[in-house]
N, C-alpha and C positions, 0 to 999 in steps of 0.2 A: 398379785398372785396370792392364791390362801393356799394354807395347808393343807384343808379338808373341806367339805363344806356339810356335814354334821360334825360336831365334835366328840358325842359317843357311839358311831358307828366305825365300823374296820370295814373302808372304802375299798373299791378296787377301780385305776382310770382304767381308761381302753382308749383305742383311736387306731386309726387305720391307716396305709401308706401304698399308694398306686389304685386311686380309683378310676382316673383318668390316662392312665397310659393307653397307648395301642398294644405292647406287648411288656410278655412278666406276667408273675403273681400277683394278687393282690395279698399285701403282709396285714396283720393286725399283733397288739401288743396289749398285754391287760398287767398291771403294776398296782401293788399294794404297800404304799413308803412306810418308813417307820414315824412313830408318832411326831409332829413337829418338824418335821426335815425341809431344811430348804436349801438353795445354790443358786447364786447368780446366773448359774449357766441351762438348769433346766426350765426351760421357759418353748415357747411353740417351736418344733425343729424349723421351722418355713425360713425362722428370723437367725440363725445359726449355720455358720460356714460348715462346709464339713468333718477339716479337723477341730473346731469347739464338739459337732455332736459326737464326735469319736472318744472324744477326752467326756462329755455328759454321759454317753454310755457306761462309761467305765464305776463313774460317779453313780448312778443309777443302780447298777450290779450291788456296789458297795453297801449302799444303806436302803433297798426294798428288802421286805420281810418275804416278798415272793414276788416272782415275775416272769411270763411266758409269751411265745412270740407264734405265733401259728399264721400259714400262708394257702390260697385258693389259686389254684391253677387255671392258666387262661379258658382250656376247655373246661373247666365246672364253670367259668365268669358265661361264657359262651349258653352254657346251657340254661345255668336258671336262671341269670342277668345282674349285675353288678351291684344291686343293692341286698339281693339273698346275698351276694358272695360276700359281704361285706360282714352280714350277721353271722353268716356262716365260721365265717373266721376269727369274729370276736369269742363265737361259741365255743370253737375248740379252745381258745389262748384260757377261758374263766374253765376249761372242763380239767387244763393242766397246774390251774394253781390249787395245789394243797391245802392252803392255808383255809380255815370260816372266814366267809366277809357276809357283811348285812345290806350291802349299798353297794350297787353297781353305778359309775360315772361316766357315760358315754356322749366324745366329743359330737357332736353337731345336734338332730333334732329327730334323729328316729335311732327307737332299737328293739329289736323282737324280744318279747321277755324270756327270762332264761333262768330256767324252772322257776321255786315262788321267792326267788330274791327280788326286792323293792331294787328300781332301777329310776335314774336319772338323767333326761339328755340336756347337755349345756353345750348353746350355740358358741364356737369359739371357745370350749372349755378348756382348749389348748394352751390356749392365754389368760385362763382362769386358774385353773385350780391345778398345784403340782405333780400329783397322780398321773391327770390325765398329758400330763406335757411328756412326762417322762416315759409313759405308753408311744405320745408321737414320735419321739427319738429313738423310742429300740424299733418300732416297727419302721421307720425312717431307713433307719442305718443298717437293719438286712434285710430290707428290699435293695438297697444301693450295694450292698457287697455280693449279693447275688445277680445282679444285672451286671455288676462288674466280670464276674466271674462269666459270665452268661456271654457277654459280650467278647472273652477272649476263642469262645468257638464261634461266634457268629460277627464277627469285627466290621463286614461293610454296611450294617446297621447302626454301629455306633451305639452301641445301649448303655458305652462306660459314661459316654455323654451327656448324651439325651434321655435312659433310664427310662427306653421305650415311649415318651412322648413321642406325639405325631408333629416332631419339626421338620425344615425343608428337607433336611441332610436324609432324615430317614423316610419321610416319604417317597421320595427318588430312589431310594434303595429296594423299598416295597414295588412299588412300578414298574423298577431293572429285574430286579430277582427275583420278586414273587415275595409270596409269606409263608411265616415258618410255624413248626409246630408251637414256639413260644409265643405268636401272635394272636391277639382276639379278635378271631372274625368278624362278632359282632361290633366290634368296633370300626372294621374295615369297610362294611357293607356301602355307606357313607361315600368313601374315598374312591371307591370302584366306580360309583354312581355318578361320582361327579367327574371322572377323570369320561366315563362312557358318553356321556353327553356334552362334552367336550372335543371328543375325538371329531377329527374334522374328514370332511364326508369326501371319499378319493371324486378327483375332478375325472372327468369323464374321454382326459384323453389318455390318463393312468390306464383304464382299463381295457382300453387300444393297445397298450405295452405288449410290444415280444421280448420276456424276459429270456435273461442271457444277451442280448443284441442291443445295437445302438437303435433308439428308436426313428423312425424317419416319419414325417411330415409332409403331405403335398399340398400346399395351398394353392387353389387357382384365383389368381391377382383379377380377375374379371367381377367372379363373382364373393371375392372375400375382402379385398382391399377395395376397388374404385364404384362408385356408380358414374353413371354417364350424362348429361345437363341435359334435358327434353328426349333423352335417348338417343342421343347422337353417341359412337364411339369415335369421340375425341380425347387420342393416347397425352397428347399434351395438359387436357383438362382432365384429367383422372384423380378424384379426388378420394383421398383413402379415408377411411373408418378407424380411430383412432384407438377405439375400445378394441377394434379386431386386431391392431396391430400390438397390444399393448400387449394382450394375449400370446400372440404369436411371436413375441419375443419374450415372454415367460418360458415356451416353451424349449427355445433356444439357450437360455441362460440354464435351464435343467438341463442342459445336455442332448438336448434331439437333433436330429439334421432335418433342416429345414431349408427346403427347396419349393422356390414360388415356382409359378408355369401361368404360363399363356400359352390359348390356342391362337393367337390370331394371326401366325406367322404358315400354320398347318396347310392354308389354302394354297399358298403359294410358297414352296420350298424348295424350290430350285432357282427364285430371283432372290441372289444374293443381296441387293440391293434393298430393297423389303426388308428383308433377317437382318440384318443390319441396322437398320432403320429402328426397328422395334425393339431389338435388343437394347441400344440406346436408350431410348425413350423407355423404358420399361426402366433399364438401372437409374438413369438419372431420377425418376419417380420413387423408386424404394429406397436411394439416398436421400431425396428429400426428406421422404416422411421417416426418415430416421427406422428402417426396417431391417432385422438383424436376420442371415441366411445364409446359408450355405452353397446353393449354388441356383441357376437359374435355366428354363428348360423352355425353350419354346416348340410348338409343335406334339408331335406325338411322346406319349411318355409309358413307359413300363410299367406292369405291378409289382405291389412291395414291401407297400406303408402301410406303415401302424396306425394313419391316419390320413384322409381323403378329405378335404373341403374344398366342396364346389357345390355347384348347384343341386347334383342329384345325388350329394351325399349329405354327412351331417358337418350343417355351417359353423364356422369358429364361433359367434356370435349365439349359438344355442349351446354351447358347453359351458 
């Protein structure tokens, strides 16, 4: 770390703090130390717990010859975009220091010049030169005390934590609740997009739903579950569709009432023996293939359902 990096110029650092949050200000800090000054403890905030930068700040107070801290609001980041808001904020912090300086020292590798003072940008000059470290810790440390404070009106965001970064905690929070005046849009646009194209696309017997009501299902077992070998209807050889059933017990485990049907009992229903016969064979078949239902209907049946599969309506197998 140097002191300075001309030695007869009166330096000013600067550096910035929440370029990357989703919500907050962005802070900036401009500091002019006195000649020779140095401390273990002013060094990059990034590499400093938060109580070392609290005790640095104090230290920092102590021996700048001046020093100012000035912040851009998420809607200004919003409107002219985060890298104006950046200069924007160094500008005000160099418009509040009183002191003449001849050298402006700005951390990373761009900075609008600002009237005819000679300026210099040092990549990592955080970790370079003690000006500018001591600029990253004041503007560090009230951007963190004001997301603190920020956070105790707005608490299911978490900002004393996260200090508006886009972590899990707070993404889910933006998603449940929405965003707030303290959030930048622009920075959300992303997150909406991704979460929109993700949204998974309602299945098609959703939109069958009678909301308010349990919903009910008719599947007809002829033409949903079996096909029949050369076209013969033999109830013993009914061989069920697996994908249709797998569905069909999707729909059960969501909570629908599902009720199979045959007609093939309709012709004749008054020989008991018949109805009987096919009742059987029809249950023994739906335990086999492991088919989950509610109740079972041979013959004629009522209207009702939120959802019809059979032949001359729409098949399990096309949803």
């Amino acid at each position: 770390m140097k002191t300075f990096f001309y030695k007869d110029k009166v330096e000013v650092g600067c550096d910035e703090a929440g370029r990357g949050p989703w919500a907050g200000p962005l802070f900036a800090a401009a500091v002019i130390l006195k000649p020779g000054f140095s401390h273990k403890l002013i060094r990059d905030s990034k590499k400093l717990s938060p109580a070392q930068r609290k005790i640095a700040r104090d230290i920092i107070k102590k021996n700048a010859i001046a020093w100012s801290v000035s912040s851009v609001s998420p809607k200004v980041i919003d409107r002219i975009n985060v890298q104006k808001a950046t200069m924007l904020a160094v500008h005000r912090c160099l418009k509040k220091i009183k002191t003449d300086f001849n050298l402006i020292l700005m951390d990373g590798n761009v900075f609008k010049k600002y009237k005819d003072v000679p300026h210099k940008c040092l990549v990592k000059g955080d970790s370079r030169i003690y000006s500018i470290a001591a600029a990253s810790i004041l503007a560090k440390t009230y951007r963190d005390d004001y997301m603190f404070k920020l956070s105790k009106k707005f608490p299911i965001y978490k900002w004393a934590e996260n200090k508006g970064y886009g972590t899990a905690d707070h993404t889910r929070a933006i998603l449940s609740n929405g965003a707030t005046v303290h959030h930048r849009k622009s920075f959300l646009k992303n997150l909406y997009k991704k979460m929109k194209n993700k949204k998974k696309k309602p299945e098609e017997h959703e939109r069958f739903a009678t909301q308010g009501q349990k919903r009910k299902a008719l599947i007809d077992i002829d033409e949903t579950i079996c096909f029949y070998p050369e076209g013969k209807r033999i109830y013993e050889k009914a061989v069920p569709s697996y994908k249709n059933i797998k569905k069909i017990n999707k729909l059960y485990n969501e909570g629908w009432d599902i009720i199979y049907w045959t007609a093939r009992g309709s012709s004749q229903p008054n020989n008991p023996h018949r109805m009987e016969y096919i009742r059987k064979v029809t249950l023994d078949s739906l335990k086999k293939w492991g088919c989950k239902y509610n109740e079972l209907q041979i013959g004629d049946i009522k209207p009702g359902f939120d959802l019809v599969v059979d032949d001359k309506a729409k098949r399990i197998d096309e949803i």
